[in-house]
C-alpha positions in Angstrom: -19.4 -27.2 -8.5 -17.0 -24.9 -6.8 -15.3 -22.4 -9.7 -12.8 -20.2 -8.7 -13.1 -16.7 -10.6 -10.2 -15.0 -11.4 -8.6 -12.7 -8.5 -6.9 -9.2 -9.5 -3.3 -7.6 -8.4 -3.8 -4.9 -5.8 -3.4 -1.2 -7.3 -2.8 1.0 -4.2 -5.5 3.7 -4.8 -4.4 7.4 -5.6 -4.4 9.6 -3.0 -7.0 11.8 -2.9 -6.6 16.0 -2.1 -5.9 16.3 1.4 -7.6 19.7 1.4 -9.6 21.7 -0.7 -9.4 25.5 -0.8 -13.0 27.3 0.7 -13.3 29.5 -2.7 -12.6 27.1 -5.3 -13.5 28.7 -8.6 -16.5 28.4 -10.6 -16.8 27.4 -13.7 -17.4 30.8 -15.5 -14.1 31.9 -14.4 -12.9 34.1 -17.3 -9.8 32.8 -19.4 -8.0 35.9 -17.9 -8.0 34.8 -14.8 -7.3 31.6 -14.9 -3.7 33.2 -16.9 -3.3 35.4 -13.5 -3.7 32.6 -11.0 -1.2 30.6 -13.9 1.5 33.4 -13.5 1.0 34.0 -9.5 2.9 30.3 -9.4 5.8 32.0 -10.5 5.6 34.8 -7.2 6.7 32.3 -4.3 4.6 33.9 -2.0 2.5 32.1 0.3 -1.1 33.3 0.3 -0.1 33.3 -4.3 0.3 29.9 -3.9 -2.2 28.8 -1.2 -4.8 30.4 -3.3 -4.4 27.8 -6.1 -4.6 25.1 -3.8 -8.3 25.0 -4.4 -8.3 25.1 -8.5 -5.8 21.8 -8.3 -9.3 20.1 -7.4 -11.4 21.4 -10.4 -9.6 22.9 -12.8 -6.2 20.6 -13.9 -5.7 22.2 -17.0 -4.9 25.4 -15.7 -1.5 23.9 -14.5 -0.8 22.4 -17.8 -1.5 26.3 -19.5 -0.3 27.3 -22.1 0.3 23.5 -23.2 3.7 22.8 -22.1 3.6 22.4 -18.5 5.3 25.3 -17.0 3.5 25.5 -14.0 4.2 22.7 -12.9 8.0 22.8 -13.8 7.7 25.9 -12.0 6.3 23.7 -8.5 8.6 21.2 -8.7 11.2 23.7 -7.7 9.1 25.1 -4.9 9.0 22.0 -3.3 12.5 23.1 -1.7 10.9 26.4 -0.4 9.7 27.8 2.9 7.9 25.1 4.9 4.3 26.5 4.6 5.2 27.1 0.7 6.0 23.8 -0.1 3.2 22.3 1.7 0.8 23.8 -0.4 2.9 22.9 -3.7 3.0 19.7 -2.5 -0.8 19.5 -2.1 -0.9 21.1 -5.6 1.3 17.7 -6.9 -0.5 15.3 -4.8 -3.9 16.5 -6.5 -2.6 16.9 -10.2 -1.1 13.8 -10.3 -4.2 12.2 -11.6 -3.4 13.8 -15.2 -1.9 10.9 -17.1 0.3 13.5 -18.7 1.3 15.5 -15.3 1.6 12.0 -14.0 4.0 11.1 -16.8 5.8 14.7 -16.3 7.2 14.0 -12.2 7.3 10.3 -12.5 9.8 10.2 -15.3 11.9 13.0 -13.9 14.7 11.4 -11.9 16.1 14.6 -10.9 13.1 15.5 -8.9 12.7 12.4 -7.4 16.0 12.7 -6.0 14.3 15.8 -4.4 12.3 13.9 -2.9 13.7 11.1 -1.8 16.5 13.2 0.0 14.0 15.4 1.6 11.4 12.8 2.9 14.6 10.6 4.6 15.3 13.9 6.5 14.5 13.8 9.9 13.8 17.5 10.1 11.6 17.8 7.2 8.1 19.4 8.0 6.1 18.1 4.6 7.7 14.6 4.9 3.6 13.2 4.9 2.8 15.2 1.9 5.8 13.5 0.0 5.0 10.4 1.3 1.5 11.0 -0.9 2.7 11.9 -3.8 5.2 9.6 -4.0 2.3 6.9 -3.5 0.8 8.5 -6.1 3.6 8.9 -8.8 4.1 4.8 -8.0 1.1 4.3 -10.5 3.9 5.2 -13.2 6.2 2.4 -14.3 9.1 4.5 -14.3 9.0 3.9 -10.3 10.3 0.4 -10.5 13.6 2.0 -10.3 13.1 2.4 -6.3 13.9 -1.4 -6.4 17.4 -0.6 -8.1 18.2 3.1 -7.5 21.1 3.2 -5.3 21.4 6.8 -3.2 23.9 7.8 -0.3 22.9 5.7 2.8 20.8 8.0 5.0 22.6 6.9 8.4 21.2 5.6 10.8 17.5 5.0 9.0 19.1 3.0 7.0 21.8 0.5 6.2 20.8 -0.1 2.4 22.2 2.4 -0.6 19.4 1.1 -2.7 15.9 3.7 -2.6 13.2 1.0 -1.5 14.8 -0.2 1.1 15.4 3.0 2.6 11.4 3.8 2.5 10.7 0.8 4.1 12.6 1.4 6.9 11.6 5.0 6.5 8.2 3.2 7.1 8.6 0.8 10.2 10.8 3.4 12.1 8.9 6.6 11.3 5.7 5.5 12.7 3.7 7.8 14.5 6.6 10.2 14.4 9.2 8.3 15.9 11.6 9.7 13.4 10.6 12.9 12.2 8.0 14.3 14.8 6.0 15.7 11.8 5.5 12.6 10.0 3.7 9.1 10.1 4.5 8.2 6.7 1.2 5.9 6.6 1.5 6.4 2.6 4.8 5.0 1.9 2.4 1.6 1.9 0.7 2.4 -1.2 4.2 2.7 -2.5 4.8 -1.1 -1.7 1.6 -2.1 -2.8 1.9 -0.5 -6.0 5.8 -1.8 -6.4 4.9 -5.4 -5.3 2.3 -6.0 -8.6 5.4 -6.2 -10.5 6.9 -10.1 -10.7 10.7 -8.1 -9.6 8.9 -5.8 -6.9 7.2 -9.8 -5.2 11.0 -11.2 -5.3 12.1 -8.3 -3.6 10.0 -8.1 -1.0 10.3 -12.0 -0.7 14.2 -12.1 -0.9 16.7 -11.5 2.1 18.4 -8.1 2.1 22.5 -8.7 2.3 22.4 -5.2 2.7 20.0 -5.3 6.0 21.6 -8.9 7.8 19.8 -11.0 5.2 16.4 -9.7 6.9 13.3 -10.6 4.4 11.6 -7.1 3.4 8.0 -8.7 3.8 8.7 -9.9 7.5 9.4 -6.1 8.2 5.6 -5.4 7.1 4.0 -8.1 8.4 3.2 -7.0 12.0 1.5 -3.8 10.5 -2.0 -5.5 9.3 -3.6 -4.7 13.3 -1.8 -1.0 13.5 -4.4 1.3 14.2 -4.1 3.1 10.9 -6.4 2.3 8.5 -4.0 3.1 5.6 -1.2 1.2 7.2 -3.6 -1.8 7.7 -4.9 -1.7 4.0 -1.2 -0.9 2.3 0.4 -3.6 4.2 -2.3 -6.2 3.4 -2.6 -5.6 -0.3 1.4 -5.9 -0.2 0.8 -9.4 1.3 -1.3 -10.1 -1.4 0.8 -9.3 -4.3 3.7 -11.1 -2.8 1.3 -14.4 -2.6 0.7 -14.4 -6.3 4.3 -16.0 -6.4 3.2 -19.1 -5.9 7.1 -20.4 -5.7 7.0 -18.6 -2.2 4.2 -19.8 -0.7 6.3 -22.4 1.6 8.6 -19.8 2.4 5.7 -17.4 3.6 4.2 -20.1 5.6 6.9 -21.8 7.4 7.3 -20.9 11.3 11.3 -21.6 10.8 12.6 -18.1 10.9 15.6 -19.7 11.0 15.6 -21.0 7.9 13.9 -17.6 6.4 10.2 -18.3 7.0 8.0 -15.6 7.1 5.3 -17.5 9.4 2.5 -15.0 7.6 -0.7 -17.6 8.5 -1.0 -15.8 12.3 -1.2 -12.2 10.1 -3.6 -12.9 7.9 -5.5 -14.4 10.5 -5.5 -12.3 13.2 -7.7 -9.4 11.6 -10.4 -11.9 10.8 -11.0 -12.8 14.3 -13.2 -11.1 17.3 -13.8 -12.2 20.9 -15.6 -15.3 20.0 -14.7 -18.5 22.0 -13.6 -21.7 20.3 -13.9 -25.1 21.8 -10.6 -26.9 23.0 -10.3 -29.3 19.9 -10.1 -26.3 17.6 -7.6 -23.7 19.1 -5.2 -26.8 20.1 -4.6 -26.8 16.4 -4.6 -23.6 15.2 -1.4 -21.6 15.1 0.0 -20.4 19.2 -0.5 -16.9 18.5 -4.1 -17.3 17.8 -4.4 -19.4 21.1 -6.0 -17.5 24.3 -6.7 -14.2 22.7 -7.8 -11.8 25.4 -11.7 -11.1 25.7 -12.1 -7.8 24.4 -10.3 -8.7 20.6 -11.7 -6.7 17.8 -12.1 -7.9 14.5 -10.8 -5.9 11.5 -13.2 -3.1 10.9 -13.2 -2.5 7.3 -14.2 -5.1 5.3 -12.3 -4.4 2.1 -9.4 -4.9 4.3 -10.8 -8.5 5.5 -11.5 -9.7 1.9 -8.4 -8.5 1.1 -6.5 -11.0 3.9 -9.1 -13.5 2.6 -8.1 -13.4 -1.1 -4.3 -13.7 -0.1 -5.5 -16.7 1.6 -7.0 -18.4 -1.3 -3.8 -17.6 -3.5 -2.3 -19.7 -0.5 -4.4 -22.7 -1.8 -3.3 -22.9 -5.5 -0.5 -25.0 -4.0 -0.9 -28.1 -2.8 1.6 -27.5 0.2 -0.6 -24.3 0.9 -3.5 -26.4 0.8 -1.9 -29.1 3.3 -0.6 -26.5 6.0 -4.2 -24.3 6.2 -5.8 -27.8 7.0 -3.6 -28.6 10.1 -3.6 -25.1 11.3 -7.7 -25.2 11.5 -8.4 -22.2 9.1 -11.7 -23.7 8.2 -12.5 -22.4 12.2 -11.6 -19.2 11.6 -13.7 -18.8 8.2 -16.6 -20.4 9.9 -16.7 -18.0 13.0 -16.0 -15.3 10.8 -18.9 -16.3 8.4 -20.6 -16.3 11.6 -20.1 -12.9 13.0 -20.2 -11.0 9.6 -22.8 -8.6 7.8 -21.0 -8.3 4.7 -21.8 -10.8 1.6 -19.1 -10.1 0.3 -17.2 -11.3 3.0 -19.4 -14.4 3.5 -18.6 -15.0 -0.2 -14.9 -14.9 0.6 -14.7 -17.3 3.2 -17.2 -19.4 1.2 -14.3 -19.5 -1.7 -11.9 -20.5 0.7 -13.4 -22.7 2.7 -14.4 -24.9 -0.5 -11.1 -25.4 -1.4 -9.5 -26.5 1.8 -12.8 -28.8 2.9 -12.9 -30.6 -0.4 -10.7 -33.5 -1.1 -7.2 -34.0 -2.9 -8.1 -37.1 -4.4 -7.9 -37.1 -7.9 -5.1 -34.3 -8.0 -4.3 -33.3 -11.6 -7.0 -32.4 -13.8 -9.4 -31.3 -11.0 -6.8 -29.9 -9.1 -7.3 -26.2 -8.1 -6.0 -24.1 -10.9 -3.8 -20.6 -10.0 -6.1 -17.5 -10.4 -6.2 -15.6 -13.4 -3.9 -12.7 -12.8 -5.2 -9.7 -13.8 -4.4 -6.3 -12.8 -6.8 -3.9 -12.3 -7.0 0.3 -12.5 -8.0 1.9 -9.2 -7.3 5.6 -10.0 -11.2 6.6 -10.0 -11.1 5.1 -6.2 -10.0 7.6 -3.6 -8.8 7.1 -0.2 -9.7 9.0 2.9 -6.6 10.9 4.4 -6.4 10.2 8.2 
């Protein structure tokens, strides 16, 4: 008998150093110079600060000598310096982060992350990517559920909204592949609405119509992201999906095709990924949704399979309801798992579509004490998990 484990919230995973210096230190390096590299963070100097670049990958503590953090108070305020300064700083933050207490330190300061939201939103700023990372990073920290209520002046015309998560989404869908700042892709800003979207307030915001945007849903903004041709973008964007589905309240709204009426028709993006060039016989695509219908020849399948099980776990949260259940039937999904089955190498992903499949083939007779229970939610730590920069 089929029994559904327990699925887990998505933590975005930290971002990992985006470079490591060539002459990293070894480590017999004497307590002396670990103090001189310590002070040469106060001489903003390039090379001073490139230089340290390389012992943010091994050696934390020196940025938390002598015990109270100065270093890194120190960087926080170089983040406003010289271009090629602040880049390395950045990298600096970006690798530290993964100190609980460093973590703690920038996360908590609202002061700096002002900084940072002002510079990232401007269209001439040259580090924009690298603050897009460590603000994907410093969203591990709770203290970053204030994005969804943090009201800022309205960086016109990105945005229309004064409050700070709205402004990085649309920092998000119009900064792609430098469309706003030529410098920037801001692929990371995902793992910021990943992260914010495990909290129950960060799923109704994403869910709930934006007065301040023409009552546009913030989810319907991210949607058409799971086939962009970033990896990060595809993998942020589809564990945001996820989150969003453990509200089990929205499920109808997700998964109606009346836009008109605020549904977010999400069935075609969750399926999309899962499909290749495979040929379906007549009776099945007449009933799946029209933009799965007559997919060219040459359609590629989602190539990571983390990502796939990832749109295949949001669809099993779509069949704790009973409505969920009902719509996946009449749009054919059982097709798409059983091609996908098919065509796959991965167990795992075998093992997904088997979980899915089993719920939607089996029947609703009987609803109420066999009926398909909601998966334990549980949310899970992914800092030890790093992510490959593009």
């Amino acid at each position: 008998m089929y029994t559904e484990s327990s699925l887990t919230i998505f933590a975005a995973r930290r971002v990992p150093p985006p470079w490591k210096h060539p002459d990293s230190p070894d480590r017999y390096a004497s307590q002396s110079r670990i103090h001189q590299k310590q002070q040469s963070l106060i001489d903003t100097n390039s090379p001073a600060v490139e230089n340290l670049v390389g012992f943010s990958t091994t050696q934390i503590s020196l940025f938390k000598y002598p015990g109270d953090l100065t270093p890194v108070k120190d960087m926080k305020l170089l983040v406003r310096d010289y271009a090629p300064i602040a880049k390395n700083v950045l990298t600096i933050l970006v690798n530290i982060s993964s100190d609980e207490e460093i973590l703690k330190y920038l996360a908590e300061d609202d002061q700096f992350l002002e900084v940072l939201y002002e510079r990232i939103t401007n269209a001439k700023e040259e580090n924009a990517d690298e603050m897009a990372m460590l603000l994907a990073n410093l969203t591990k920290h709770d203290h970053l559920k204030t994005l969804l209520t943090l009201k800022r002046d309205i960086p016109k015309p990105l945005s229309t909204s004064p409050f700070a998560i709205d402004q990085l989404l649309d920092l998000f869908v119009k900064g792609q592949e430098g469309s706003y700042n030529e410098k920037a892709n801001f692929d990371y800003l995902c793992y910021v609405f990943a992260d914010i979207s495990k909290y129950d307030e960060g799923r109704k915001h994403f869910l709930t119509p934006r007065e301040e945007d023409d009552n546009i849903v913030p989810l319907s903004k991210l949607t058409v992201f799971t086939e962009h041709k970033s990896t990060i973008r595809r993998r942020g964007v589809a564990s945001t999906i996820k989150n969003a589905a453990f509200d089990t309240d929205a499920h109808g709204k997700m998964l109606s095709t009346d836009e008109t009426s605020g549904g977010l028709n999400i069935l075609p993006y969750l399926l999309l990924p899962l499909m290749g060039p495979e040929e379906y016989e007549d009776k099945d695509m007449d009933t799946m949704p029209e933009e799965l219908q007559l997919l060219p020849p040459d359609k590629t399948r989602e190539p990571e399979t983390d990502i796939q099980i990832i749109h295949l776990e949001t669809l099993l949260l779509l069949t704790t309801t009973r409505e969920g259940r009902d719509f996946m039937r009449e749009k054919n999904v059982y097709a798409v798992m059983r091609e996908l089955h098919l065509h796959t190498d991965s167990p795992d992903v075998q093992e997904a579509c088997d979980r899915v499949v089993q719920i939607i083939a089996r029947d609703e007779e009987g609803e109420g004490e066999d009926a398909p229970q909601p998966p334990k939610v549980q949310e899970i730590d992914d800092e030890d998990e790093l992510v490959e920069v593009a």
